[in-house]
C-alpha positions in Angstrom: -12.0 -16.6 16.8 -9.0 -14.1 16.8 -9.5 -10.3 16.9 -7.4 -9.1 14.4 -6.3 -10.9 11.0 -3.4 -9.4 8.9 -2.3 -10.0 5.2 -3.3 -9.9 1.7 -6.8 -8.8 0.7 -9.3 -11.3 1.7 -11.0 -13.3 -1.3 -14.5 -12.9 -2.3 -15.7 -16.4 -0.4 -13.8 -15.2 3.0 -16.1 -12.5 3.0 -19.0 -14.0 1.4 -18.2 -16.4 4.3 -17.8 -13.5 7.0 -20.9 -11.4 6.0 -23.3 -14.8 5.8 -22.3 -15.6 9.8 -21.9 -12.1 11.0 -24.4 -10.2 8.8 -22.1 -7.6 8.2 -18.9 -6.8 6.3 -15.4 -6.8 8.3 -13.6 -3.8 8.9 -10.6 -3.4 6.6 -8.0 -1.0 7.5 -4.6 -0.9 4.9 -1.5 -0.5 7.1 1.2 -1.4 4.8 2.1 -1.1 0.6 3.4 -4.7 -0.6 7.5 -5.2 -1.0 9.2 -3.9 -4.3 11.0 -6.8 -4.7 10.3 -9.6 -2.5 8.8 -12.5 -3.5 6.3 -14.2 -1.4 5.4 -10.6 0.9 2.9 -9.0 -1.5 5.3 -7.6 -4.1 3.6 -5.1 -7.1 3.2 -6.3 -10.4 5.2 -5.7 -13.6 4.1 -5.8 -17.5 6.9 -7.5 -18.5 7.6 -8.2 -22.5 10.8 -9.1 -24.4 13.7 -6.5 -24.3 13.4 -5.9 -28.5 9.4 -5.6 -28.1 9.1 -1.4 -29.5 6.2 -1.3 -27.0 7.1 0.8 -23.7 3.8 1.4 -22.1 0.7 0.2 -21.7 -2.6 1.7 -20.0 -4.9 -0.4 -17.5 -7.4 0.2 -19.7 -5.4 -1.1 -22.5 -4.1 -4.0 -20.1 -8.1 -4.8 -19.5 -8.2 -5.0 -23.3 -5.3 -7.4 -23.6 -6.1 -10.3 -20.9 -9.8 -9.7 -20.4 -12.9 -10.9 -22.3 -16.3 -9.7 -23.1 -18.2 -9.2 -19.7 -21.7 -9.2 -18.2 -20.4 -7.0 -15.0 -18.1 -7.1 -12.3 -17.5 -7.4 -8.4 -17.1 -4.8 -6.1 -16.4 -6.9 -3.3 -19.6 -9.0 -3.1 -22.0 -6.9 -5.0 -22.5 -7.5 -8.1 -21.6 -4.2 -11.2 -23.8 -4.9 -14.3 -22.3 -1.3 -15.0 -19.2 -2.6 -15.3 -19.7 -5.0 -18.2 -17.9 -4.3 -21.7 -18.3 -6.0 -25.1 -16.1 -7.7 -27.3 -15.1 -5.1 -29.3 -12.5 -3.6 -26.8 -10.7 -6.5 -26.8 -7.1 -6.4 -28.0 -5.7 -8.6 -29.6 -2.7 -8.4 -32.0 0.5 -5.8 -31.4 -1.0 -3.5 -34.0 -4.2 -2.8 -31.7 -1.7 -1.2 -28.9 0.1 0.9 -31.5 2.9 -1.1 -33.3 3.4 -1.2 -37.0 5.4 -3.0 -39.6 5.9 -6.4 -39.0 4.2 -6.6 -35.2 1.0 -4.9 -36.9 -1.1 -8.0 -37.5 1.3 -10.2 -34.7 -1.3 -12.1 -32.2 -0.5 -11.3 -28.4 0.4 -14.1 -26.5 -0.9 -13.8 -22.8 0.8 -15.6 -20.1 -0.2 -15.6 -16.3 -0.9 -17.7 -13.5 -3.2 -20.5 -12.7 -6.3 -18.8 -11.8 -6.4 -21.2 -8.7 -3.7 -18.5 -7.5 -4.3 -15.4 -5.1 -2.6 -13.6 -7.6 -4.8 -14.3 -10.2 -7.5 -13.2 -8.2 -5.8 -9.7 -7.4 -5.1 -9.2 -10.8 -8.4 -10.0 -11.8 -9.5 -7.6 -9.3 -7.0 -4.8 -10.2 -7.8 -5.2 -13.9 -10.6 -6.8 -14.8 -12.8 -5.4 -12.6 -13.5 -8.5 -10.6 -14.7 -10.1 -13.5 -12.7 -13.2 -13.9 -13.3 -13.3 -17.7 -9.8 -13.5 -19.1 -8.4 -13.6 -23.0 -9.6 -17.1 -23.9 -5.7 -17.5 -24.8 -4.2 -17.4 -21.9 -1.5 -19.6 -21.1 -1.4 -21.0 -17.3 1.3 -21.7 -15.4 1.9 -23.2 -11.8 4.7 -24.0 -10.3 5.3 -27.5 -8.6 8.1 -30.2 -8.0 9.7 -32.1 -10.2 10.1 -35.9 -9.8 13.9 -35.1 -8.6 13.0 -32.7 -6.2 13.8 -29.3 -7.5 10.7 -26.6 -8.0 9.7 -25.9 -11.8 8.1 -22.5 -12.9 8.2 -22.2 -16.3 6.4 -19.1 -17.1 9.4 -16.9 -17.3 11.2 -18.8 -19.3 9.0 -19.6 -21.8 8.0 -15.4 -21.3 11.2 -15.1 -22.7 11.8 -16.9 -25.5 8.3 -15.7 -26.9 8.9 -12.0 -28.6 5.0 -11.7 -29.2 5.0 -12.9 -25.4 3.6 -10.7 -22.4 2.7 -11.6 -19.2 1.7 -9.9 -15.8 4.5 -10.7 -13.1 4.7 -10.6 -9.3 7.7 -8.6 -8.6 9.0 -8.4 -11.8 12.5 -6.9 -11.1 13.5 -10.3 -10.0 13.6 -12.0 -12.9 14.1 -10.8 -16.1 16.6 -12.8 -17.5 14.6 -15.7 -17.9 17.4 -18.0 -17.1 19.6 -16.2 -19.8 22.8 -14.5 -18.1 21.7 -11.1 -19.5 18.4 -9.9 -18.9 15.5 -10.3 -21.9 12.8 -8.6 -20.6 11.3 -5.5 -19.7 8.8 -3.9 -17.5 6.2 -1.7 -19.1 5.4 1.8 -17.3 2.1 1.7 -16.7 -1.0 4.8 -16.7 -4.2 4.6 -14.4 -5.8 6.7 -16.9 -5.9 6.9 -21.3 -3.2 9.7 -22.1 -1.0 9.5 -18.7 1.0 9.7 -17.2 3.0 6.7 -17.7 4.4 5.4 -14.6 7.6 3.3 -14.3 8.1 0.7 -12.0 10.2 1.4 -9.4 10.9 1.8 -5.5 9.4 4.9 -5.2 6.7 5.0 -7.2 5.4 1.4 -5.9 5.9 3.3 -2.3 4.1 6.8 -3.8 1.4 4.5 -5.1 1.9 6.5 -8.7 2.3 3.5 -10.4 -1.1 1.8 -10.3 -0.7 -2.1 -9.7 0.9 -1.7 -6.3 -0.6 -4.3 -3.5 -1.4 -3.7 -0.1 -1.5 -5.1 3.5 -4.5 -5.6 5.2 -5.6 -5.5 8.5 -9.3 -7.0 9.1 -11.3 -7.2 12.3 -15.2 -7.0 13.5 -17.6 -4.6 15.2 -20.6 -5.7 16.3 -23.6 -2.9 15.4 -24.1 -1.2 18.9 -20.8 -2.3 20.5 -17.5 -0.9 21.0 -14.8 -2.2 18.5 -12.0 -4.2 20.7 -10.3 -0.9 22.6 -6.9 -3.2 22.4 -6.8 -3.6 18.6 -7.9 0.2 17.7 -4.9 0.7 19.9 -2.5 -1.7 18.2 -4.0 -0.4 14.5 -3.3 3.0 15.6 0.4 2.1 16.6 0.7 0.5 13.2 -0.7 3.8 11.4 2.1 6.5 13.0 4.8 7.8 12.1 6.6 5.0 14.5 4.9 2.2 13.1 5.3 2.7 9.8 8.9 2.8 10.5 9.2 -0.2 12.0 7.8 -1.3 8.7 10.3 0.0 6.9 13.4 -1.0 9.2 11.6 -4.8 8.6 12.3 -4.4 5.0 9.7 -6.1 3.2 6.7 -4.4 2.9 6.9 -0.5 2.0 5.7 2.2 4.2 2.1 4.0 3.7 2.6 7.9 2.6 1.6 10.1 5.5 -1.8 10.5 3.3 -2.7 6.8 3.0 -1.9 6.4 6.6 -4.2 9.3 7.5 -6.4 8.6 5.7 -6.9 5.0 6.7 -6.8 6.2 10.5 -9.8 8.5 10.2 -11.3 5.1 8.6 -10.4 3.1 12.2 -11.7 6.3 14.0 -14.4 5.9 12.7 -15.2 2.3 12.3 -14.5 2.5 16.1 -16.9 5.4 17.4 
């Protein structure tokens, strides 16, 4: 069994799985915000919709509204939120429900994402639907996969694109908004944490601020048994990562982004004192 794991957020059955043979949860310490704009190293996500859509920005709440469902509750990691649940009725479901009038008013919203068999389902799910996995019974899954000649298929970005009542939630989004057109045809929304704003682009530095809300992290996980010490070599090495010299060497890597000085404090008094 190896000390210290490092990567995306674990999933609710890894620590289902850890908590059942430990009897306890791991300890979780962020050391690094996900890339900008690489694919494949935890990059944010965009609201991406056709370039002509009028729409501009979108709230999480109103995001929530768009791909989620009626729900019973939610998980906060693995406890279950009763308090969480919501009805039907703030479900949204044509253009004219976020705003938009004249011909988009009574439009249906077509939802596109990824096959919930996907992390990034998951994360989403997570980040948006409280944990809830009850998504907008429309939703059109995509996965990618290889074709008989060889090459790897997508899909959902093109098809994204050639849908104007189309929106979908995209891994770095920046990437790819041409949908295979020379030009691009999409745009990323600016997002709010909160009804009324602010709205927060996506970009570089506000992905690296954490002002724009559906940034993804790094995670560093490791155990303590009640009683014991934590491992005196990894609170060293998680202590490297969290200064001012660690986090640069994040950034000269050039993938992942670099905590603020606050989330990097604050997430060393969290080792401090998961290790007393």
């Amino acid at each position: 069994m190896s000390d210290l794991g490092i990567g995306r957020k674990i999933t609710f059955a890894e620590q289902e799985l850890f908590e059942r043979y430990t009897d306890r949860s791991p300890v979780e310490i962020e050391i690094a915000t996900g890339s900008y704009d690489v694919p494949g190293w935890q990059p944010g996500y965009g609201v991406v919709v056709q370039k002509d859509n009028p729409l501009t920005k979108i709230t999480m709440d109103q995001l929530d509204g768009v791909f989620g469902a009626e729900r019973a509750g939610g998980w906060d990691g693995t406890s279950w939120r009763p308090n969480w649940a919501r009805g039907p009725e703030k479900n949204i479901r044509t253009w004219g429900q976020l705003g938009l009038t004249g011909e988009w008013a009574d439009k249906p919203i077509n939802v596109y994402g990824l096959t919930l068999r996907y992390h990034q389902a998951t994360e989403i799910s997570d980040r948006v639907l409280k944990a809830s996995d009850k998504w907008n019974e429309r939703l059109k899954i995509y996965a990618n996969f290889v074709s008989k000649a060889g090459k790897l298929e997508r899909g959902m970005n093109e098809d994204l694109a050639a849908d104007k009542y189309g929106i979908g939630i995209v891994a770095a989004p920046t990437t790819n908004l041409t949908g295979g057109a020379s030009q691009p045809t999409q745009k990323v929304l600016a997002v709010a944490a909160k009804d009324g704003g602010p709205y927060i682009p996506y970009t570089l530095d506000t992905l690296q601020n954490r002002t724009y809300p559906l940034y993804d992290r790094i995670f560093a996980y490791t155990d303590r048994e009640q009683g014991k010490p934590m491992n005196p070599a990894v609170v060293e090495f998680l202590r490297f990562v969290l200064s001012q010299e660690g986090q640069t060497e994040v950034m000269r890597d050039g993938k992942y982004l670099p905590l603020t000085a606050e989330v990097a404090n604050a997430q060393l008094k969290k080792l401090e004192e998961a290790a007393k």
